[in-house]
N, C-alpha and C positions, 0 to 999 in steps of 0.2 A: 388723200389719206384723211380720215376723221382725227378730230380734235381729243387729245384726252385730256380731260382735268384730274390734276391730281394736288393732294394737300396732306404734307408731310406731317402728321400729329404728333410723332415723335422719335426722336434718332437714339436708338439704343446703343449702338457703337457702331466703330470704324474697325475693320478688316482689315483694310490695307491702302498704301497709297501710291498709285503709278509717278513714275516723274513730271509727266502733265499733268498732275494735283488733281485727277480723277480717284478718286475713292470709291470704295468696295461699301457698301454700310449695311447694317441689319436697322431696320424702319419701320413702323407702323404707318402706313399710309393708307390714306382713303380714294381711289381710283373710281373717277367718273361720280361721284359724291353718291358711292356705296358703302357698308360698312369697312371701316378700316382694318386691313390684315398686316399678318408681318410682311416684309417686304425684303428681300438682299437681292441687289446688285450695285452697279458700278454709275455713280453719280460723277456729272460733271464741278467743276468749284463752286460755281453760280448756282445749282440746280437747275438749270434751265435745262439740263441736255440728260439721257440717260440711258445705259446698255440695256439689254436684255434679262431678263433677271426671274427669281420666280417669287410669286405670292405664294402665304402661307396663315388657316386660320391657326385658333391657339391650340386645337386639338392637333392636327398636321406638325407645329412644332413640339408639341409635345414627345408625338412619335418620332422624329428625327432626331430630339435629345436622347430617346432609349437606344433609336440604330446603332448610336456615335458611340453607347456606351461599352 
């Protein structure tokens, strides 16, 4: 499996928090040191570890804040 780099620029909240202190979080992060999109899924306490999740630029959240409405 390839390496991915990734560098959290900044944590906008927390979602939720499983009883193994894995959290749910909405993230700008920068994946493979491309530009940095939103980010939600499910981080481990360390960051070292992380679910499956989806990226998002800020047009995409945009239109997901109009869906939700």
């Amino acid at each position: 499996m390839a390496n991915i780099n990734y560098e959290i620029k900044e944590t906008i909240g927390v979602l939720s928090e499983s009883p193994k202190g894995w959290t749910k979080e909405l993230n700008i992060v920068s994946w493979n040191d491309r530009e940095p999109k939103y980010d939600l899924r499910d981080w481990s306490p360390d960051k070292e570890k992380m679910g499956k999740g989806i990226t998002m630029t800020e047009e995409e959240l945009e239109n997901l804040k109009k869906l939700l409405k």
